[in-house]
DORONU-868059 format. One record per residue (C-alpha): residue number from 1; residue in one letter; x, y, z. Coordinates in pm, whole numbers, padded with zeros to 5 digits, always signed. Example, Ala and Ser with C-alpha at 12.3 -4.5 7.8 and 13.67 -1.06 7.14 Angstrom:
<rs>
R   num   residu       c1       c2       c3
R     1        a   +01230   -00450   +00780
R     2        s   +01367   -00106   +00714
</rs>
This chain:
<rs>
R   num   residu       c1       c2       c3
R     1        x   +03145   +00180   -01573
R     2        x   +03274   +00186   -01178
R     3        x   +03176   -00083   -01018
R     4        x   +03039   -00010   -00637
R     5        x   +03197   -00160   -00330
R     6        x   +03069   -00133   +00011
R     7        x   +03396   +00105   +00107
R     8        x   +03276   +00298   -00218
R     9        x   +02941   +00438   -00017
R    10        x   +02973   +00814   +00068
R    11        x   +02743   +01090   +00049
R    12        x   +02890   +01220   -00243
R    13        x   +02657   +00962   -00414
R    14        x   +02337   +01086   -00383
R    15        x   +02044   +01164   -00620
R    16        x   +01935   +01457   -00785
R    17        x   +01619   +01606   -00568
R    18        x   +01493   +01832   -00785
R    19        x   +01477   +01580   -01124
R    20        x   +01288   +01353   -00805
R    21        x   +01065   +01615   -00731
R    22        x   +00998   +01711   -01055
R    23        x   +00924   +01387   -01169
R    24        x   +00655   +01361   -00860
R    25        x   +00487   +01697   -01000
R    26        x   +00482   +01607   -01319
R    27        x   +00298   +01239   -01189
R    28        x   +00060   +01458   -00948
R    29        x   -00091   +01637   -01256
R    30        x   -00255   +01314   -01416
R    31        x   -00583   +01245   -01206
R    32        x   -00498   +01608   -01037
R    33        x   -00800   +01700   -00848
R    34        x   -00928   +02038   -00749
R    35        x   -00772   +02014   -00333
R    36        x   -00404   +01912   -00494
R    37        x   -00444   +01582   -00547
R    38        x   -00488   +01259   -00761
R    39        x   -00736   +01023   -00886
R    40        x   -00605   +00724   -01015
R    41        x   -00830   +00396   -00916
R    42        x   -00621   +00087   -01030
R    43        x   -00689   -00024   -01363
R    44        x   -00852   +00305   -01526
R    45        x   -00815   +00535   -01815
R    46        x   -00560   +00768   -01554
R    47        x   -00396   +00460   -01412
R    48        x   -00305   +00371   -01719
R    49        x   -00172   +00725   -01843
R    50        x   +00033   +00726   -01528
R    51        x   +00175   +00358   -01620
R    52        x   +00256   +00463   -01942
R    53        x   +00420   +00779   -01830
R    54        x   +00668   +00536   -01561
R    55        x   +00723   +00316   -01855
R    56        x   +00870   +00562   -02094
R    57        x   +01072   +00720   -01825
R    58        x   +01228   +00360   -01743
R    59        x   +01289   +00314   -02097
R    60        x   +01475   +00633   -02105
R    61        x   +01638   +00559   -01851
R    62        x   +01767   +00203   -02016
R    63        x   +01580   +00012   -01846
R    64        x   +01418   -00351   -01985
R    65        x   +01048   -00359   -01917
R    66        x   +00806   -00647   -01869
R    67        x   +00438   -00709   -01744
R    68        x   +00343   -01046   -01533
R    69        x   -00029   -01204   -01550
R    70        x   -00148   -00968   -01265
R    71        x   -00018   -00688   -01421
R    72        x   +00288   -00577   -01223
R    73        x   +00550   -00401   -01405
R    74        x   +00905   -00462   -01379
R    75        x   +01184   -00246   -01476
R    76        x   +01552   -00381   -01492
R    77        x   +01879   -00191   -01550
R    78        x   +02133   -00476   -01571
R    79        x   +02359   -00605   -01339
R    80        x   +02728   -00703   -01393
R    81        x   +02639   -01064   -01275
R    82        x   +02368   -01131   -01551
R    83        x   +02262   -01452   -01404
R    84        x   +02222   -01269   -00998
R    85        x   +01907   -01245   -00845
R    86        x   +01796   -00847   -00856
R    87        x   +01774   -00591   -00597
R    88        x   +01377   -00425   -00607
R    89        x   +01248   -00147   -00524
R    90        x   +00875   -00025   -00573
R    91        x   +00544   +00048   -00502
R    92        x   +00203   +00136   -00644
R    93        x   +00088   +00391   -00872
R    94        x   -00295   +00388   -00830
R    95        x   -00459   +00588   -00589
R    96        x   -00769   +00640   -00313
R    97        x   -01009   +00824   -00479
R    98        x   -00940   +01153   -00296
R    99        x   -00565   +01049   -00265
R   100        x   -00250   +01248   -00235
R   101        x   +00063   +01276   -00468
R   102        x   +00307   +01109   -00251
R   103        x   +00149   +00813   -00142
R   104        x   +00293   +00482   -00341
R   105        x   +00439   +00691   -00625
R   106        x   +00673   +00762   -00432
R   107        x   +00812   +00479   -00384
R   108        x   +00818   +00427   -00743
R   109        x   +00974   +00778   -00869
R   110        x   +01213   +00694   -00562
R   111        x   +01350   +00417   -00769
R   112        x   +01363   +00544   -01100
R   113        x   +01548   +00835   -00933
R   114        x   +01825   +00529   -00806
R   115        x   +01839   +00407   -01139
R   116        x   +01927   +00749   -01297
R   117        x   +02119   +00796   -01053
R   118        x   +02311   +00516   -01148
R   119        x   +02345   +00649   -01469
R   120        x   +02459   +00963   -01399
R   121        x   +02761   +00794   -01162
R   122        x   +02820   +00543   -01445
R   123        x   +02791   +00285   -01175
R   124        x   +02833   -00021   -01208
R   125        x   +02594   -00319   -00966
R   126        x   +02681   -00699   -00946
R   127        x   +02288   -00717   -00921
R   128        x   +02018   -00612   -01135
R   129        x   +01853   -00361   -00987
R   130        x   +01444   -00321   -01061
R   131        x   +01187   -00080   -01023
R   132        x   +00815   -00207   -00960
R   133        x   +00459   -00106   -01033
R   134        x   +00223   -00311   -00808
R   135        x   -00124   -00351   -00921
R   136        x   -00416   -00233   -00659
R   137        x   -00213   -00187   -00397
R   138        x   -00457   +00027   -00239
R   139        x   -00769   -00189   -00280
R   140        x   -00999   +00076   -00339
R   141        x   -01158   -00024   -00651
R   142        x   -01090   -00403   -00632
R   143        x   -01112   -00579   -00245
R   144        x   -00844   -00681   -00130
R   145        x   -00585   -00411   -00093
R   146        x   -00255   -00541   -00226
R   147        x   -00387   -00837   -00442
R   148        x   -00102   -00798   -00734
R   149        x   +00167   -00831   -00456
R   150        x   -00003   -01130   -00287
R   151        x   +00014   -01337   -00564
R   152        x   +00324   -01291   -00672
R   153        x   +00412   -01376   -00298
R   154        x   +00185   -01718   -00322
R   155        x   -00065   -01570   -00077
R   156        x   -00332   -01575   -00333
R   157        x   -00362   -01772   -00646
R   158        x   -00371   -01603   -01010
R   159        x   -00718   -01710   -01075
R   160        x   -00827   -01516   -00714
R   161        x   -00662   -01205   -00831
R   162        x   -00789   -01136   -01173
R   163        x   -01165   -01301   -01034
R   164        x   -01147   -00986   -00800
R   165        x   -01472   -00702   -00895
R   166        x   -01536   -00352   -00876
R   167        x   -01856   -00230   -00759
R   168        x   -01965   -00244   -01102
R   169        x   -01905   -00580   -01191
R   170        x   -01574   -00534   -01372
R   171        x   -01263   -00767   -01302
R   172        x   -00909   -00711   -01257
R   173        x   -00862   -00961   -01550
R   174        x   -01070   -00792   -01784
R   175        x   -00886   -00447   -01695
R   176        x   -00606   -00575   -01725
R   177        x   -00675   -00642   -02064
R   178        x   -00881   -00331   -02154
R   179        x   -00570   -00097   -02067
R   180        x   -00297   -00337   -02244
R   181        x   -00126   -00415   -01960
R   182        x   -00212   -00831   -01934
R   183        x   +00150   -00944   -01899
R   184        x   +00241   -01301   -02023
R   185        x   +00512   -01330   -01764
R   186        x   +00446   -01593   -01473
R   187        x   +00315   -01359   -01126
R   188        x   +00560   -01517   -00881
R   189        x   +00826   -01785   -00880
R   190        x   +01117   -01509   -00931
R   191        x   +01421   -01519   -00697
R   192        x   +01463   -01167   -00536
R   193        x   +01797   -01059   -00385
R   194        x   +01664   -00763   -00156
R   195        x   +01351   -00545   -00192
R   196        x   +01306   -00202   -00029
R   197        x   +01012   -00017   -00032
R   198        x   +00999   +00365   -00036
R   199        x   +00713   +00552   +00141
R   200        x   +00571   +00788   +00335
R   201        x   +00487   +00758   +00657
R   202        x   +00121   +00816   +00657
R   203        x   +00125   +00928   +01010
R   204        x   +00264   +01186   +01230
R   205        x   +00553   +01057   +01461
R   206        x   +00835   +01172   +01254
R   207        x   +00750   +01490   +01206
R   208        x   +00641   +01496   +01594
R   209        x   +00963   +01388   +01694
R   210        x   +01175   +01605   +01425
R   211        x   +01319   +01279   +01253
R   212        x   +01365   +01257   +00880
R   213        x   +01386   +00923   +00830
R   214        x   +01186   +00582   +00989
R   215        x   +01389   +00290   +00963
R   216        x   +01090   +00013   +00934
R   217        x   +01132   -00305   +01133
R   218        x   +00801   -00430   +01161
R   219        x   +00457   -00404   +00988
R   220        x   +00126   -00444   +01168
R   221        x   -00137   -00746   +01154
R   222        x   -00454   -00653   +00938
R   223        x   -00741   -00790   +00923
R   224        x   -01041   -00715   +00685
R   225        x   -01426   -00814   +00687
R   226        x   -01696   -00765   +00549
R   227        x   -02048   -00739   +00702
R   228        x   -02416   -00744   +00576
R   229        x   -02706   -00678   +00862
R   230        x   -03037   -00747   +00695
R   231        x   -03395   -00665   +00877
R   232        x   -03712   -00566   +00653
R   233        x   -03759   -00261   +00433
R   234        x   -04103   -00052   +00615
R   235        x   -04247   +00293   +00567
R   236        x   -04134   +00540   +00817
R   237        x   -04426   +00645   +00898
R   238        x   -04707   +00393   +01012
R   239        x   -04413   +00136   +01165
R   240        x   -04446   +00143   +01540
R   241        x   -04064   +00177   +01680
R   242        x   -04109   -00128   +01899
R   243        x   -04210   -00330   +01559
R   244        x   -03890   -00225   +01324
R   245        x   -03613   -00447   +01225
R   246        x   -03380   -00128   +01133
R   247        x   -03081   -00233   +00959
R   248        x   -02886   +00040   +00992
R   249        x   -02969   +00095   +01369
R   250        x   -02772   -00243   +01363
R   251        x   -02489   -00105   +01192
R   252        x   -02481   +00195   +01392
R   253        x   -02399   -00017   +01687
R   254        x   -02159   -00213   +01518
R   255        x   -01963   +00125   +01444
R   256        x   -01979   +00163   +01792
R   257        x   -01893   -00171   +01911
R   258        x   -01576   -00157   +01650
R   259        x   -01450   +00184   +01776
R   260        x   -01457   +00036   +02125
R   261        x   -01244   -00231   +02046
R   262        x   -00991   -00020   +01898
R   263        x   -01004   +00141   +02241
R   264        x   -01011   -00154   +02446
R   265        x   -00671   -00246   +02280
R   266        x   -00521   +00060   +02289
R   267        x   -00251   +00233   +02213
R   268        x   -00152   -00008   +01896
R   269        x   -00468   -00116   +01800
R   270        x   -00680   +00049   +01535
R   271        x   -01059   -00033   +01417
R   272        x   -01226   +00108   +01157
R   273        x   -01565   +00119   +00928
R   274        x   -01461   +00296   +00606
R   275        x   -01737   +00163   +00386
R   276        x   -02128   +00130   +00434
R   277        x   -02394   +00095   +00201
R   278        x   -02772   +00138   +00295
R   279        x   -03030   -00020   +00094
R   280        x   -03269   +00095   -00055
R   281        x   -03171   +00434   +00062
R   282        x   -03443   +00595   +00076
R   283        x   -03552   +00859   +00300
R   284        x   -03877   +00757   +00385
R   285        x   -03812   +00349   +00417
R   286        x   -03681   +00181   +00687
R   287        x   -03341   +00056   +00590
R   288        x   -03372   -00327   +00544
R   289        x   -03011   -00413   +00463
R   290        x   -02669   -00255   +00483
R   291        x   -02326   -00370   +00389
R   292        x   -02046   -00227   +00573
R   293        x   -01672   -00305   +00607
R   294        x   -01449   -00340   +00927
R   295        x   -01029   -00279   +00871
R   296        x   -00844   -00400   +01206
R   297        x   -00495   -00372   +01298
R   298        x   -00267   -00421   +01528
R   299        x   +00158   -00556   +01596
R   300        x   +00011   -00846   +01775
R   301        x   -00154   -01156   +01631
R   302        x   -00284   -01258   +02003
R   303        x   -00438   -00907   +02008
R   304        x   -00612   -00931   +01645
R   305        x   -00719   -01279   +01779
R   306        x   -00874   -01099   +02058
R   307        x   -01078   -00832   +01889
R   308        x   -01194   -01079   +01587
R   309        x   -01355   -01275   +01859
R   310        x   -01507   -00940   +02006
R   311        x   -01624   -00813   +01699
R   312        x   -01815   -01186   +01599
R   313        x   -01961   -01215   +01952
R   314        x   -02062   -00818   +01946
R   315        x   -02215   -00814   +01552
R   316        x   -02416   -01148   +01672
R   317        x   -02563   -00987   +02010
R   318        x   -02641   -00674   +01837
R   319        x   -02838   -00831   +01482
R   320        x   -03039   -01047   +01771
R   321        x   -03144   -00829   +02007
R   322        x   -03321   -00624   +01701
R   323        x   -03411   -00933   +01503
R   324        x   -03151   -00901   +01202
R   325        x   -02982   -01164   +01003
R   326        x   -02588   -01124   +00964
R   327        x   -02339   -01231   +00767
R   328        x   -01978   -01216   +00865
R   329        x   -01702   -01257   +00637
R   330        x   -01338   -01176   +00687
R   331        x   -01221   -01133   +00339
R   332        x   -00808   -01013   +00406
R   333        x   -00561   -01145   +00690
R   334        x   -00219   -01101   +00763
R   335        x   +00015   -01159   +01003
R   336        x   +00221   -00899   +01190
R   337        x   +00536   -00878   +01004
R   338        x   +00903   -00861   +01111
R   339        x   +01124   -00770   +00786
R   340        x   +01492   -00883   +00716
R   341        x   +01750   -00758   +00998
R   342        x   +01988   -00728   +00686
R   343        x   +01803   -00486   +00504
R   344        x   +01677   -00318   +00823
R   345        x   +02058   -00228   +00864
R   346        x   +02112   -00125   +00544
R   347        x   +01874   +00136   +00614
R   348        x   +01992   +00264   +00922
R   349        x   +02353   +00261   +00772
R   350        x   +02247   +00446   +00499
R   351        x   +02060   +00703   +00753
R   352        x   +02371   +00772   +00953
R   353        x   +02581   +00811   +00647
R   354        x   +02423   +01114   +00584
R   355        x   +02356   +01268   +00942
R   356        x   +01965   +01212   +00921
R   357        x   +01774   +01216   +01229
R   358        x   +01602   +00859   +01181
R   359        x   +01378   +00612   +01494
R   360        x   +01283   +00244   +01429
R   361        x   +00922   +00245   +01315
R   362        x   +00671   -00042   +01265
R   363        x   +00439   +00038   +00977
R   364        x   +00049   +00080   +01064
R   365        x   -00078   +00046   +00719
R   366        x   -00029   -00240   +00467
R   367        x   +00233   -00215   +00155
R   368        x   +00300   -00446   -00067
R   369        x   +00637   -00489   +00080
R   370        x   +00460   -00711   +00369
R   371        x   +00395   -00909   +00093
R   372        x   +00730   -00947   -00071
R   373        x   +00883   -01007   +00274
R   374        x   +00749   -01386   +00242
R   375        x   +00963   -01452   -00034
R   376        x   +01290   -01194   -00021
R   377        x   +01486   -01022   +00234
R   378        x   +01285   -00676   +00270
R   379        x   +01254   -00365   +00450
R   380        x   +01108   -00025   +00404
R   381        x   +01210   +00337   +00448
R   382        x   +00956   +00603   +00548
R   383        x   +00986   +00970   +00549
R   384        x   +00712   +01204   +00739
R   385        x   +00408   +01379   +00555
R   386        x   +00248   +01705   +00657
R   387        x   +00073   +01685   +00973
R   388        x   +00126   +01296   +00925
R   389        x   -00203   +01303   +00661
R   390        x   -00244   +01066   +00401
R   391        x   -00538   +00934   +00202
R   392        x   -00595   +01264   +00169
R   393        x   -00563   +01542   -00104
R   394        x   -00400   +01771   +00093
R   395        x   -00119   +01508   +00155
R   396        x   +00192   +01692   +00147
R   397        x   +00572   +01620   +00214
R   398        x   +00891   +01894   +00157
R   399        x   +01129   +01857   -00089
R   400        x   +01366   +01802   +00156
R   401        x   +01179   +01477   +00302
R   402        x   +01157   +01337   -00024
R   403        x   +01534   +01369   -00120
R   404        x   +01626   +01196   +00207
R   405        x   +01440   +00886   +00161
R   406        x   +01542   +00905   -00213
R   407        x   +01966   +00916   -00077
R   408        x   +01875   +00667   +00192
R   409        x   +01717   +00395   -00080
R   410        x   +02021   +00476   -00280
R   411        x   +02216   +00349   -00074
R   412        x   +02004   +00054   +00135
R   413        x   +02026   -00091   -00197
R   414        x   +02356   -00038   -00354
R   415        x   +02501   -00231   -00068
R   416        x   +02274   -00528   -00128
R   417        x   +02293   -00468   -00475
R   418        x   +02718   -00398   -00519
R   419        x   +02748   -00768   -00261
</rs>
């Protein structure tokens, strides 16, 4: 095998779009839904099926495979320098429940794509090089989003993660188990070299601008919470106006009060309920509780500061000027992340070396890369996405796009990974 040196990088050395792209289509048709997209919730029957699928194409591909305790996936094609720390690369595989086919796999079919690319060079990397499948990245079944990720970065403990319920009751942990992939490996405490992370950009600025490639310096702050108004279930039709404790007329202004804030702190900030449930939902009863969630963001800590302290002041005006209980619980934080200059130049070197148009980018929605960036070097590549939509069936990217970020990866990480 040929052993890689920096020198060695040219664009000769690139991977094999179509096999990418194929691979992606070939991913898109498990959970397909009728708009073009997938339906994989983490830890289901199609989850699973897509898992398996990424499993026997790592094998194929060489690769060793093993599951940790939260259920990430690792898969390692051997380094020259058994005993080196490895070079990752990864995302997730499950899905919003209307999601699109690029979003996460991406990142993952990116990086099998490196590692057959390997292959097909017969090169050789002082580093391992790995491929990862986070678990509930997205955090649509199981609150919060990137859970898996979090503890293997130490920002939650084991016993958190696989605690963490569905709507129906159902825990990661037992999942885990009921789809066979429970790993007995320890979720954290491994030394990474370098991790990249493979995306797309789930926005519209590089296709705006006519760039192919964001090179991703920074990740925004998040913050998640969870509210619960409750007033008093009444019949809609003898209950004088002046006498109702409406809990959803409560959370209406709370929608309003959030979207507010987003504009108060704009242009970087962004506020959003994604989630409500009315109780008893019925048409003729006053609403008497509803549970609703709240997702802000924003490159500033100061500035999250700032509109957690509007939205607690604004939620306990509203519930007590209509006589409502609240409760208030912020169930996901993180800081505003700055990733690894290092690998932040590894991906604008690898973006020159092949002519693309590329702009530094900070990242407006979580990955589990913000997570990894705690404990390894890390950085992210994005390419753009149809009319910048994502969480979304129609989700779409070209071929083109996606063999870009593929050829930039490739390289971003056989630099860290040849060193």
């Amino acid at each position: 095998m040929n052993a890689v040196t920096d020198s060695a990088l040219d664009t000769s050395i690139r991977v094999n779009g179509k096999r990418l792209w194929d691979s992606l289509m070939t991913m898109a048709k498990i959970g397909a839904t009728p708009k073009g997209g997938v339906c994989r919730l983490a830890l289901t029957d199609l989850d699973k099926e897509g898992r398996d699928l990424i499993v026997s194409w790592a094998k194929e591909a060489g690769c060793t495979v093993t599951v940790d305790q939260m259920g990430n996936v690792f898969m390692r094609r051997a380094g020259r320098n058994l005993e080196a720390a490895p070079v990752v690369t990864g995302s997730h595989a499950d899905s919003q429940p209307t999601g699109g086919r690029f979003d996460g796999i991406y990142g993952i079919l990116g990086g099998i794509e490196v590692i057959r690319t390997l292959n097909d060079r017969g090169i050789e990397t002082e580093h391992p090089v790995e491929v990862v499948i986070w678990t509930n990245e997205e955090g649509s079944r199981f609150a919060p989003a990137m859970v898996a990720s979090g503890v293997f970065a130490g920002e939650f403990t084991l016993d958190y993660g696989l605690s963490r319920k569905d709507v129906d009751g159902k825990t990661i942990g037992e999942e885990l188990e009921r789809i066979g992939y429970a790993g007995s490996e320890p979720c954290g405490g491994r030394k990474l070299y370098a991790a990249f992370e493979l995306h797309i950009e789930q926005g519209p600025i590089l296709e705006a601008e006519n760039m192919t490639i964001g090179v991703v310096t920074d990740a925004q702050g998040q913050r998640w919470y969870e509210i619960t108004l409750t007033g008093q279930e009444a019949h809609a039709g003898p209950t004088p106006m002046p006498r109702r404790r409406d809990a959803l007329l409560g959370a209406s202004r709370v929608v309003e009060l959030v979207n507010r804030i987003g504009l108060d702190h704009a242009p970087l900030a962004c506020a959003t309920v994604g989630m409500m449930q009315v109780h008893p939902n019925s048409r003729n009863v006053i609403p008497g509780r509803v549970f609703f969630t709240v997702d802000f963001r924003h490159p500033d800590d100061a500035v999250l500061a700032k509109m957690d302290a509007a939205l607690r002041e604004g939620v306990e005006k509203i519930a007590s000027g209509i006589g409502l209980e609240t409760g208030l619980e912020q169930i996901f934080y993180y800081a505003p992340i700055a990733f690894d200059t290092a690998c932040v130049a590894s991906v604008r070197a690898a973006a020159e070396r092949f002519g693309y148009a590329h702009r530094n980018m900070v990242s407006g929605a979580g990955h589990d890369a913000c997570y990894l960036s705690k404990v390894a070097p890390t950085s992210m590549v994005f390419v753009p996405c149809v009319d910048g939509i994502s969480h979304n069936e129609i989700e779409d990217a070209s071929e083109e796009w996606i063999e870009a970020g593929a050829n930039v990866l490739l390289h971003a990480m056989l630099e860290r990974a040849g060193q």
